[in-house]
MIDOSE-1310 file (N, C-alpha, C; in nm, 2 decimals, decimal comma, always signed):
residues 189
xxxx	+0,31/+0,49/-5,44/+0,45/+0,50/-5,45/+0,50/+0,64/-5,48; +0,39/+0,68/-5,58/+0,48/+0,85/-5,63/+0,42/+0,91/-5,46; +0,37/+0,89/-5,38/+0,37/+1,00/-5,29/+0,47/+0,94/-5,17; +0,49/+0,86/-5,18/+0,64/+0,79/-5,07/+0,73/+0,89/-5,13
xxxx	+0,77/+0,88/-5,23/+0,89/+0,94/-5,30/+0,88/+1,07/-5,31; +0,73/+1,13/-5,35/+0,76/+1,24/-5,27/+0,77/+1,33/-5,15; +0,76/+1,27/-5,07/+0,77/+1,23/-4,92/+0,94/+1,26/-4,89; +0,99/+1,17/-4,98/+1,13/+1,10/-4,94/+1,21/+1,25/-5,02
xxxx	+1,14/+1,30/-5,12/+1,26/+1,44/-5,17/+1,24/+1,55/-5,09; +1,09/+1,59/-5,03/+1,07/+1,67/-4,93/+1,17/+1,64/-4,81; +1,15/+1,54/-4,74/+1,22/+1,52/-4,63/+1,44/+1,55/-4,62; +1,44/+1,47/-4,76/+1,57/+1,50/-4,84/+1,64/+1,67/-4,83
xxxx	+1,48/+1,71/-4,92/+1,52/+1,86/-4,94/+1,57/+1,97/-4,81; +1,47/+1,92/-4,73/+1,48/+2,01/-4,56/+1,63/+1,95/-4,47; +1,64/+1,82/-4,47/+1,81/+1,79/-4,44/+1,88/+1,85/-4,52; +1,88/+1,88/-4,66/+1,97/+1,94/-4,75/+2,01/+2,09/-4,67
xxxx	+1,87/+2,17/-4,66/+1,86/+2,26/-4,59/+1,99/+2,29/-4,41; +1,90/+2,19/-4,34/+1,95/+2,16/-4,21/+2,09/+2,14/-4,26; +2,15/+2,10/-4,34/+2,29/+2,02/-4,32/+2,36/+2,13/-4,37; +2,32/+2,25/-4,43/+2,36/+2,38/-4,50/+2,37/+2,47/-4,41
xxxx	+2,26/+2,53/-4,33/+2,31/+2,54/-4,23/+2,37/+2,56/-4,12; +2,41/+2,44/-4,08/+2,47/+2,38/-3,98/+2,63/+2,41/-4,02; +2,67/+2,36/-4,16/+2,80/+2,37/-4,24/+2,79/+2,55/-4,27; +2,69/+2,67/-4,20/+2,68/+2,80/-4,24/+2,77/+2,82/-4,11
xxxx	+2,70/+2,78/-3,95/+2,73/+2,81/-3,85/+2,87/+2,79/-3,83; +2,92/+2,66/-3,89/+3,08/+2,60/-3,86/+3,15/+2,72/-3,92; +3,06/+2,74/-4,05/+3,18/+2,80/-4,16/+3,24/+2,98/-4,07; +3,12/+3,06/-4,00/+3,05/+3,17/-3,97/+3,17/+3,18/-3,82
xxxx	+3,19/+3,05/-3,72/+3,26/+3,01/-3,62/+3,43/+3,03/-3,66; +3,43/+2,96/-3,81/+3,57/+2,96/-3,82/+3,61/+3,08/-3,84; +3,55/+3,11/-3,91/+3,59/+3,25/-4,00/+3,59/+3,37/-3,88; +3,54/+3,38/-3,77/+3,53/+3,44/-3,66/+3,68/+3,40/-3,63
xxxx	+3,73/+3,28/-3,57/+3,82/+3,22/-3,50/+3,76/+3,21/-3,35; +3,87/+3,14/-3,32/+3,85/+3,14/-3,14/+3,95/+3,23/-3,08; +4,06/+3,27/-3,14/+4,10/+3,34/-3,09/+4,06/+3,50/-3,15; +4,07/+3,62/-3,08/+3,99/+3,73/-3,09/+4,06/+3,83/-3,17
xxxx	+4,19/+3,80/-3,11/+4,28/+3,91/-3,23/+4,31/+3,85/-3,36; +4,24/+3,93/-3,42/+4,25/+3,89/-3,59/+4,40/+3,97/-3,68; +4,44/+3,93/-3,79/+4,55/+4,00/-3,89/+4,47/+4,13/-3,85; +4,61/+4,19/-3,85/+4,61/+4,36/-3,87/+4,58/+4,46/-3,77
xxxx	+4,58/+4,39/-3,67/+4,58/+4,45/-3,50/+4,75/+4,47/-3,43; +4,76/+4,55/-3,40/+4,88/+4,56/-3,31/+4,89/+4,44/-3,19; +4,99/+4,37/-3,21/+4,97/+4,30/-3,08/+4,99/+4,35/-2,94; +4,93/+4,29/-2,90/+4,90/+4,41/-2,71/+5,04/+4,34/-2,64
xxxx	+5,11/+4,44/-2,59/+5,21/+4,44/-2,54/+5,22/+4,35/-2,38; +5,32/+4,30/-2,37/+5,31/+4,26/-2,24/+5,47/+4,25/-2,19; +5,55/+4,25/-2,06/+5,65/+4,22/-1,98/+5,62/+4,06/-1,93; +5,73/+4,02/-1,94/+5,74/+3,88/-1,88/+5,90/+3,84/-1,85
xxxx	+5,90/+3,73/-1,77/+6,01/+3,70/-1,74/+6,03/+3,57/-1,81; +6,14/+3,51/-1,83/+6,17/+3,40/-1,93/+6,18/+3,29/-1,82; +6,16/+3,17/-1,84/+6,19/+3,04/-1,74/+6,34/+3,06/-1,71; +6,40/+3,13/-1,83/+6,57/+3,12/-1,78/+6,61/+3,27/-1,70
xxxx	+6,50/+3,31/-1,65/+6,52/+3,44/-1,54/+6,55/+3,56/-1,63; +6,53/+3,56/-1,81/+6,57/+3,68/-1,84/+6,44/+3,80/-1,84; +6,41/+3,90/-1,82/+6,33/+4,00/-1,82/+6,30/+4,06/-1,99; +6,20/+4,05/-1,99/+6,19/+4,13/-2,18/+6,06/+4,18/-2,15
xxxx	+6,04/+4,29/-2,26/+5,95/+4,34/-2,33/+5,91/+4,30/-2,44; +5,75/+4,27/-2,49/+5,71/+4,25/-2,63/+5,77/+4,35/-2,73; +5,76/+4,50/-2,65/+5,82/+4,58/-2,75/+5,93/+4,62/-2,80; +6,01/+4,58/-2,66/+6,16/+4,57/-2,73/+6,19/+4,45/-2,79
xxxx	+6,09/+4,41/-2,90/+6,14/+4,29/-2,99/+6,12/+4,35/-3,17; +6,11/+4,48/-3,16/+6,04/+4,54/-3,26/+6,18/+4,53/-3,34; +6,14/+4,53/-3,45/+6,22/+4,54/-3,57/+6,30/+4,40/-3,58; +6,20/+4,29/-3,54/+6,24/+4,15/-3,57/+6,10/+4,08/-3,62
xxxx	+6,08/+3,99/-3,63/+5,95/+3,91/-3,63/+5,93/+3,85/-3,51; +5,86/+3,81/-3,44/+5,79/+3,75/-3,42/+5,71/+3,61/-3,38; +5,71/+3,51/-3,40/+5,64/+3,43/-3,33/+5,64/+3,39/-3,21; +5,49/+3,36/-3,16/+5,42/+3,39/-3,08/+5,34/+3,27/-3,03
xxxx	+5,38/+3,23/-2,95/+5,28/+3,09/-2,94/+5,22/+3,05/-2,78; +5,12/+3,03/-2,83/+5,04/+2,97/-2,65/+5,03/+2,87/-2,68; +5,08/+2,80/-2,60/+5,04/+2,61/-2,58/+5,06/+2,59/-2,43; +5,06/+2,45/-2,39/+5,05/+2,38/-2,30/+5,18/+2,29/-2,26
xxxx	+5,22/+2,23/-2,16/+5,29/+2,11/-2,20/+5,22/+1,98/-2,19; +5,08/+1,94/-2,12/+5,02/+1,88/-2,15/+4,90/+1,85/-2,32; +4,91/+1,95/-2,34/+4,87/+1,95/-2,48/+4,91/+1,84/-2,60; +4,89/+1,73/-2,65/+4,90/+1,70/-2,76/+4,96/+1,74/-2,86
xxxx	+4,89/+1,84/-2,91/+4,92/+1,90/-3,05/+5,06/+2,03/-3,02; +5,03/+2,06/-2,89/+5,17/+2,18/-2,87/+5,28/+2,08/-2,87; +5,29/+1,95/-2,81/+5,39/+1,88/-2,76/+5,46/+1,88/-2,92; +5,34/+1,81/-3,03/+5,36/+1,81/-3,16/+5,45/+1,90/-3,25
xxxx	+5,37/+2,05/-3,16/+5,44/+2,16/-3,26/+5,61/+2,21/-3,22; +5,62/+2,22/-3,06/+5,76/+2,23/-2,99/+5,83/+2,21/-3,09; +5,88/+2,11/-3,12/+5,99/+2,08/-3,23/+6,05/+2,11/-3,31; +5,88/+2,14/-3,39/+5,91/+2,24/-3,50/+5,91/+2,37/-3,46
xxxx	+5,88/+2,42/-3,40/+5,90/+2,58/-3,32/+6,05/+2,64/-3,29; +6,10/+2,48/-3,29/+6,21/+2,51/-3,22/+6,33/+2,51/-3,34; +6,31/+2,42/-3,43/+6,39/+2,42/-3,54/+6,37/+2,54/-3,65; +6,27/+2,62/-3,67/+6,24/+2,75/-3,72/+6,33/+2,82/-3,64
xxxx	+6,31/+2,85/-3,51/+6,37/+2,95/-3,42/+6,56/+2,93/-3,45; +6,57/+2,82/-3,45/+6,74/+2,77/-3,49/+6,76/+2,79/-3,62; +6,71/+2,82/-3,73/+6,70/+2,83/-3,83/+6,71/+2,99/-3,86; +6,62/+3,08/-3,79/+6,58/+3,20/-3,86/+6,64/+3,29/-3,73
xxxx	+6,70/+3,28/-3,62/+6,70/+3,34/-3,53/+6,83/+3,44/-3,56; +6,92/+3,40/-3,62/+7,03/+3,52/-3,68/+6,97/+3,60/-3,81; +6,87/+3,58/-3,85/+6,81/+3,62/-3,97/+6,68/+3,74/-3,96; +6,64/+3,74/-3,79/+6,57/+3,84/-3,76/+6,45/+3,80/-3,67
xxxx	+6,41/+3,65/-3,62/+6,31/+3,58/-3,58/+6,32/+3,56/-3,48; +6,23/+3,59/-3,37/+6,26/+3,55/-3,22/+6,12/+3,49/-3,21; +6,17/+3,37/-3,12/+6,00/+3,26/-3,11/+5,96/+3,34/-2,95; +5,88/+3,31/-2,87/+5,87/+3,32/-2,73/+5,74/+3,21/-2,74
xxxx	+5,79/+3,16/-2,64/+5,66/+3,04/-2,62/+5,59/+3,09/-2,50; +5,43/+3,09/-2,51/+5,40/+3,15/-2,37/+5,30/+3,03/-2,32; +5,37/+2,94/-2,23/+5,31/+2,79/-2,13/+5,19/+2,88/-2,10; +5,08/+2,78/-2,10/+4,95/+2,82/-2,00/+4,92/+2,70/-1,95
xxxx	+4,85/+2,70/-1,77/+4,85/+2,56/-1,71/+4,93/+2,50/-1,73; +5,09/+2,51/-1,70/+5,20/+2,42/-1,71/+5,26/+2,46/-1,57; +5,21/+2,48/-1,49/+5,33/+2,46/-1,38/+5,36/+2,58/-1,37; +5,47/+2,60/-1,26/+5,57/+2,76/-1,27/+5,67/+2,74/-1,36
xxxx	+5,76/+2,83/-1,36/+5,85/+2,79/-1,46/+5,96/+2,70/-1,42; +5,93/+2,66/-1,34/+6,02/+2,52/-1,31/+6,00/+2,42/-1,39; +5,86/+2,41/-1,38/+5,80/+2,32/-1,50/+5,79/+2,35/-1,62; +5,81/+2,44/-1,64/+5,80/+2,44/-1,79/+5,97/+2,43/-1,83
xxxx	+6,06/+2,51/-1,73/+6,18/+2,50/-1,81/+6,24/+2,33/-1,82; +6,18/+2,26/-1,72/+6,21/+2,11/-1,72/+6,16/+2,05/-1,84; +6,05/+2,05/-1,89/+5,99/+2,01/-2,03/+6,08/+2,09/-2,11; +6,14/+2,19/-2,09/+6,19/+2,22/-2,22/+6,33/+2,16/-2,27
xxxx	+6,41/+2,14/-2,13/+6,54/+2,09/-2,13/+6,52/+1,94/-2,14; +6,40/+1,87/-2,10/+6,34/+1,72/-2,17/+6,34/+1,70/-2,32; +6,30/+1,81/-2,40/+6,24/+1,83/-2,52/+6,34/+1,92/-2,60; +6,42/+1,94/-2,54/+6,55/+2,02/-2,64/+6,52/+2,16/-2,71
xxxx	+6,40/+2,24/-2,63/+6,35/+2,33/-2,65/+6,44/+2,41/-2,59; +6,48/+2,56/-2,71/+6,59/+2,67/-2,70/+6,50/+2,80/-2,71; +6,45/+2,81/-2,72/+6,36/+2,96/-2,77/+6,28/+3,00/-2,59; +6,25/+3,10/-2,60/+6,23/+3,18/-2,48/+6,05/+3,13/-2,45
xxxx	+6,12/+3,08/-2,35/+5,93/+3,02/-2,27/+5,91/+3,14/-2,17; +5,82/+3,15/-2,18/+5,70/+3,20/-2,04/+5,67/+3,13/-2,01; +5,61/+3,13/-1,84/+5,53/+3,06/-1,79/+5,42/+3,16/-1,74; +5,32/+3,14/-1,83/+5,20/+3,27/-1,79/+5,11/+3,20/-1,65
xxxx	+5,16/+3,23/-1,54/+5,05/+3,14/-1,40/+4,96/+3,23/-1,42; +4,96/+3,35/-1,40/+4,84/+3,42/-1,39/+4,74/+3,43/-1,51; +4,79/+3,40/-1,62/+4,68/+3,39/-1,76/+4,67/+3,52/-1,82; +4,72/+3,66/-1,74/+4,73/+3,77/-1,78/+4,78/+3,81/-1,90
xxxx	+4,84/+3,75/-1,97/+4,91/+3,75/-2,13/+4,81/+3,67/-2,20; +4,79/+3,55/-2,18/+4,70/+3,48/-2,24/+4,52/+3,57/-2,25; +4,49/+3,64/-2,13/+4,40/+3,72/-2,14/+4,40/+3,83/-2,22; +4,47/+3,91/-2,24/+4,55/+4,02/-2,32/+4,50/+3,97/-2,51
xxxx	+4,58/+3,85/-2,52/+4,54/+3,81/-2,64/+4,39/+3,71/-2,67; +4,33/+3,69/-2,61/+4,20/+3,64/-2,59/+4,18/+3,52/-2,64; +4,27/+3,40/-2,59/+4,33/+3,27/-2,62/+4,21/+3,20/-2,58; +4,13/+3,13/-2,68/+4,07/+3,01/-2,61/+4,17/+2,81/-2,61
xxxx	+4,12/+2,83/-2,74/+4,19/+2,67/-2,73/+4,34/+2,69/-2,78; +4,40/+2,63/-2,77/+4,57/+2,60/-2,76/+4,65/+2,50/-2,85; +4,71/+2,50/-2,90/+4,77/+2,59/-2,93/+4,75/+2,67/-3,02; +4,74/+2,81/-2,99/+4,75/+2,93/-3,10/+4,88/+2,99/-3,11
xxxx	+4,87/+3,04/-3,25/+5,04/+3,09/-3,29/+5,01/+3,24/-3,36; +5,05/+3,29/-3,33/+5,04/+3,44/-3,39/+5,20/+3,45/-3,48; +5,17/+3,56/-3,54/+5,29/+3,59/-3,67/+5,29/+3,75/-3,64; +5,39/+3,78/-3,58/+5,39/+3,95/-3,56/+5,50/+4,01/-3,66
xxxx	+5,51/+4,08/-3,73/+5,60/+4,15/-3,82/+5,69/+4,26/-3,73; +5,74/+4,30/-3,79/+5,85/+4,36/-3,72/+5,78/+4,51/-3,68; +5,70/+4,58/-3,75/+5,61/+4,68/-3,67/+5,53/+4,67/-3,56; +5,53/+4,52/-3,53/+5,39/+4,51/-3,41/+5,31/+4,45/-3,43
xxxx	+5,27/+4,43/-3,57/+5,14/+4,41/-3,61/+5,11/+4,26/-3,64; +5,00/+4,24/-3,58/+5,00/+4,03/-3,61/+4,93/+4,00/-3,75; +5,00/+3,96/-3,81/+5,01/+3,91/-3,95/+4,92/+3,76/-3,99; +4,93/+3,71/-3,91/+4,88/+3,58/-3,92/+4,83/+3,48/-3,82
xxxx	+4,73/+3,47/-3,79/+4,70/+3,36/-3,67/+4,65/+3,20/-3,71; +4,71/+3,11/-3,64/+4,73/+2,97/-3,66/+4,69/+2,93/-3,54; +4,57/+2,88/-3,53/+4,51/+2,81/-3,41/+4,47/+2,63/-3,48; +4,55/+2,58/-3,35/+4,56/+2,40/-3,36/+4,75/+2,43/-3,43
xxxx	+4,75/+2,27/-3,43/+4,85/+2,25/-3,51/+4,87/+2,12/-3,57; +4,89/+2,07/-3,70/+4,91/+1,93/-3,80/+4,99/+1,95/-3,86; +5,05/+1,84/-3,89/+5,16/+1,82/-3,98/+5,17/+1,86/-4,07; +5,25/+1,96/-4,11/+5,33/+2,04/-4,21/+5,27/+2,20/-4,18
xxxx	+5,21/+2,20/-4,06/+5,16/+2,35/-4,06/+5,26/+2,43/-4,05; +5,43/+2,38/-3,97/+5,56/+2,42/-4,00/+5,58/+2,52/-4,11; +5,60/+2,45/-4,20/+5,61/+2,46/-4,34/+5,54/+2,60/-4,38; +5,38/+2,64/-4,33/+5,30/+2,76/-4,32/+5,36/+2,85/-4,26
xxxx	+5,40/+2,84/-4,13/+5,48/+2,93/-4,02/+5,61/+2,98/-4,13; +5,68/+2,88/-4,17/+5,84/+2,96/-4,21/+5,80/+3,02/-4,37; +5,71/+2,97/-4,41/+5,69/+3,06/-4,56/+5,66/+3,26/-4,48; +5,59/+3,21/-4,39/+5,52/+3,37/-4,36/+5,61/+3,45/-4,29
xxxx	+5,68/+3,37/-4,21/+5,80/+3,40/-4,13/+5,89/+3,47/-4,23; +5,93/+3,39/-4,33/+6,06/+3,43/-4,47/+5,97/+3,55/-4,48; +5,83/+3,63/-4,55/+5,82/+3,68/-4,59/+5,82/+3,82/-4,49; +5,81/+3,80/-4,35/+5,86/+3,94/-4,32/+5,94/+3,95/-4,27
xxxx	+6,10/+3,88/-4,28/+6,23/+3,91/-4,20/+6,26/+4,06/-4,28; +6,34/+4,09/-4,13/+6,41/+4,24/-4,21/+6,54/+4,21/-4,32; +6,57/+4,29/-4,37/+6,68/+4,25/-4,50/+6,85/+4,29/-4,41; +6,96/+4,26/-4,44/+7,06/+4,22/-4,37/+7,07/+4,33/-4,35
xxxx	+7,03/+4,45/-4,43/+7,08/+4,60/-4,34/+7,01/+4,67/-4,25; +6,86/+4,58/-4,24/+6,79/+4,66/-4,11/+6,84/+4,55/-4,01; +6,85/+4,39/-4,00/+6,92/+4,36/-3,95/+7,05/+4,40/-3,87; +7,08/+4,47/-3,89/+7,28/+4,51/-3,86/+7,18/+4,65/-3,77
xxxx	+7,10/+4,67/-3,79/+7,07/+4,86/-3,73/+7,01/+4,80/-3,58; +7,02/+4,69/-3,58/+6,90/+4,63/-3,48/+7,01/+4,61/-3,31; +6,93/+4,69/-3,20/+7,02/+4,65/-3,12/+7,03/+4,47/-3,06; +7,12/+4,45/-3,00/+7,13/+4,29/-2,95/+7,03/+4,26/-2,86
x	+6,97/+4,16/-2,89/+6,87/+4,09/-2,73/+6,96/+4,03/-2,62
């Protein structure tokens, strides 16, 4: 009997091991991300055209915030987050916040502006067909949300989305709006 059991802590001890790990490799993945651009990178600039035909630059957004989002409209969890993307953007958008949503695999922008006018979405979609934006920022899974401060610089990345991660977005969001007087210096979009 004492050598069963010791048998049974040995075998114990090595899954302890194995399950450590395994819980090393997840931890080592997350902490990497999937997406590539980490806090404290300038975000890489890109031109696009909006579903509603307007023309912008990432960098003529400087001296506002930022969010930044890739999703899908087949997606799940983007379908999830729209909403709330959209109610932040209606909330913060006189206060210094501009959202841009950038669609990937959704169609042209036909399709995407149809889901948005389905979905009561007001904030500036892209429709990336060629993936060239989405490549730029090195997007694996979707939705990912970047947090750019008003110098450029991406602040915060949120890959997936669950309930009340909102709530995370507009804390971080509050914390880098400009103050009503750099506001006022800012030209109009």
């Amino acid at each position: 009997m004492a050598a069963f059991e010791r048998l049974c802590m040995k075998l114990k001890a090595k899954l302890m091991v194995a399950l450590g790990a395994a819980a090393a490799v997840v931890v080592l993945i997350a902490g990497t991300g999937f997406a590539a651009l980490n806090k404290n990178l300038e975000a890489p600039n890109f031109k696009a055209k909006t579903v509603a035909g307007k023309q912008f630059e990432l960098k003529d957004l400087r001296g506002r915030v930022v969010l930044l989002d890739f999703w899908a409209t087949w997606c799940p969890p983007c379908r999830m987050e729209a909403p709330a993307i959209d109610k932040l953007w209606r909330t913060y958008k006189d206060k210094g916040l501009v959202v841009v949503g950038v669609a990937l695999e959704s169609g042209g922008p036909a399709q995407v502006k149809k889901f948005a006018e389905d979905n009561g979405l007001t904030y500036r979609l892209v429709a990336d067909e060629s993936g060239d934006i989405a490549k730029s920022y090195k997007i694996s899974p979707i939705p990912t949300t970047y947090i750019v401060d008003a110098k450029g610089v991406i602040r915060q990345v949120h890959i997936g989305f669950g309930p009340g991660a909102e709530k995370d977005f507009e804390k971080e969001i509050k914390a880098l709006l400009p103050t009503p007087e750099q506001l006022k210096n800012l030209k109009p979009l």
